[in-house]
ZAMARGU-4260 file (C-alpha; in steps of 0.2 Angstrom, whole numbers, plus 5000, padded with zeros to 4 digits):
<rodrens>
0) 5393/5557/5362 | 5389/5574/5369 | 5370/5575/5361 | 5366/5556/5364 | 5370/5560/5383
5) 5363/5575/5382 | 5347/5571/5372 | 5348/5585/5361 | 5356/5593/5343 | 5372/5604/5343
10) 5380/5613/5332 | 5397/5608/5332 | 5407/5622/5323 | 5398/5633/5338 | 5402/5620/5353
15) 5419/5618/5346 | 5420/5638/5345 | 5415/5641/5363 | 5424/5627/5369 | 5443/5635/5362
20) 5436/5652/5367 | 5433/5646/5386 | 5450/5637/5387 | 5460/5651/5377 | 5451/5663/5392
25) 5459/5653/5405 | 5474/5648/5398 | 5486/5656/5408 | 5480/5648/5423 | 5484/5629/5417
30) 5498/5622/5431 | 5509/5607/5429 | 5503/5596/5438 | 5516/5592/5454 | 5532/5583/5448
35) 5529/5581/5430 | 5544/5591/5429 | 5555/5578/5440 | 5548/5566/5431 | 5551/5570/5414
40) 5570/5574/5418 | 5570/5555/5425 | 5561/5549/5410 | 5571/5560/5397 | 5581/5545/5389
45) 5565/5539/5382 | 5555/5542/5367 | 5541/5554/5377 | 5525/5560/5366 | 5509/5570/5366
50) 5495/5562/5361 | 5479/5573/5365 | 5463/5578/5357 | 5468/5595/5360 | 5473/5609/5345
55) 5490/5609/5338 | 5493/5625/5343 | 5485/5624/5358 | 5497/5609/5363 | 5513/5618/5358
60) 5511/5634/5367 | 5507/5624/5384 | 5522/5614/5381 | 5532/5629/5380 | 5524/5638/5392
65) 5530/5626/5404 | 5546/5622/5400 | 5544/5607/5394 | 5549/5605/5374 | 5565/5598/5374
70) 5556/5582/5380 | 5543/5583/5365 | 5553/5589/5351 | 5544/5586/5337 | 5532/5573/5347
75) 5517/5582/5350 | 5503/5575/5341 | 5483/5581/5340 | 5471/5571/5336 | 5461/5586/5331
80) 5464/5583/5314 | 5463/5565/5315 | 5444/5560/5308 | 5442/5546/5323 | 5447/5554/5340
85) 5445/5547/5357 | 5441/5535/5363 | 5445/5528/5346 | 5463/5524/5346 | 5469/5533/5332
90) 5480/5547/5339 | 5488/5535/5349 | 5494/5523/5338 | 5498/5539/5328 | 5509/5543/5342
95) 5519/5527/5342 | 5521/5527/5323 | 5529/5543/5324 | 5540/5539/5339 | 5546/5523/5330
100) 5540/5510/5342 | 5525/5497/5344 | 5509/5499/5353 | 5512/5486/5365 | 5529/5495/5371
105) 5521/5511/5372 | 5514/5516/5391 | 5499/5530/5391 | 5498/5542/5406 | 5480/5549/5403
110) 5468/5555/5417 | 5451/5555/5408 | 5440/5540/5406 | 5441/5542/5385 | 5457/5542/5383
115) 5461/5528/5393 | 5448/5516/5383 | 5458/5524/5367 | 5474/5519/5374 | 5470/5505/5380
120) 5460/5499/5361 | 5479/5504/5356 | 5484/5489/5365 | 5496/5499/5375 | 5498/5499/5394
125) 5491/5513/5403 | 5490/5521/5419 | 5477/5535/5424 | 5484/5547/5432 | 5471/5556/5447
130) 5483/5571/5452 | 5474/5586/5441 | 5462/5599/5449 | 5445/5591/5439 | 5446/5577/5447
135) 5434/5570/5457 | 5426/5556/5466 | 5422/5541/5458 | 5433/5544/5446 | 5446/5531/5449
140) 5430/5518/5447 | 5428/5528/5428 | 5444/5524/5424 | 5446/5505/5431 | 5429/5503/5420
145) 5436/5510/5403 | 5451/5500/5407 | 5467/5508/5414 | 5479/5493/5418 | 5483/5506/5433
150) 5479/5519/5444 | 5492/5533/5452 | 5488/5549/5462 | 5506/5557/5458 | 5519/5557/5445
155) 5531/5549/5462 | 5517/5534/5458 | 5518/5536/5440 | 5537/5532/5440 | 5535/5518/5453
160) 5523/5508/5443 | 5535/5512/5430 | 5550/5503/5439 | 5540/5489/5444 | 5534/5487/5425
165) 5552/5488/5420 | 5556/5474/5433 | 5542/5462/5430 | 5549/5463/5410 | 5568/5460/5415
170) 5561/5446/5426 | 5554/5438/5412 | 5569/5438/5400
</rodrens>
């Protein structure tokens, strides 16, 4: 996808390279995003997972790094490894088979227009969340377009959708 946008030829092994050499260079300035931690004590009695494009590795020590692995434990999945990666829907549904539950059950909080066409081709519900630093303007149109089924600008959002989700299901029972 990067050399048809860019109209040109890369080497991958030396994109890849420079790519993990830039983040592993600015890895201790990666924050949590405001109230992640809130909302993942709310949301602890659910099956929570990672499913990133992200390195292992890399994955792991951010999760550790900011306290928050007792919500993952053993639930931290990259799709590095996986031959199809975003915005196939490969690592998610990944994601769900591990964590023991259907893709339709599953809800995906991703903030980048790929991964919310992967989790949505997973047939799982997903909301984009526009808290992070790189976002930008325009960007809520990006992710409408690749098909979030939601849009929050806090994790306070997050968990309120969530609620009304939650309702609209017991409703229906």
């Amino acid at each position: 996808m990067i050399e048809e946008a860019a109209a040109r030829r890369f080497d991958a092994d030396a994109l890849g390279k420079a790519v993990d050499e830039a983040v592993a260079a600015r890895v201790g300035e990666i924050l949590a995003i405001e109230g992640i931690g809130m909302f993942l004590e709310a949301q602890a009695h659910r099956k929570l997972g990672i499913a990133s494009s992200s390195e292992q590795g890399w994955l792991e020590e951010m999760v550790e790094r900011l306290g928050f692995t007792r919500f993952f434990a053993g639930n931290i999945i990259s799709g590095a490894a996986i031959p199809r990666g975003k915005p196939h829907p490969d690592v998610y549904l990944q994601a769900a088979e591990r964590l023991g539950v259907k893709p339709a059950e599953c809800l995906v909080i991703e903030d980048h227009p790929i991964g919310v066409a992967a989790g949505a081709a997973a047939g799982m519900t997903v909301i984009s969340l526009l808290a992070a630093r790189h976002i930008r303007d325009g960007h809520e149109e990006k992710v409408r377009a690749a098909g979030a089924h939601h849009v929050a600008r806090s994790y306070r959002e997050v968990a309120e959708i969530l609620e009304r989700l939650e309702r609209d299901v017991m409703a229906s029972v």
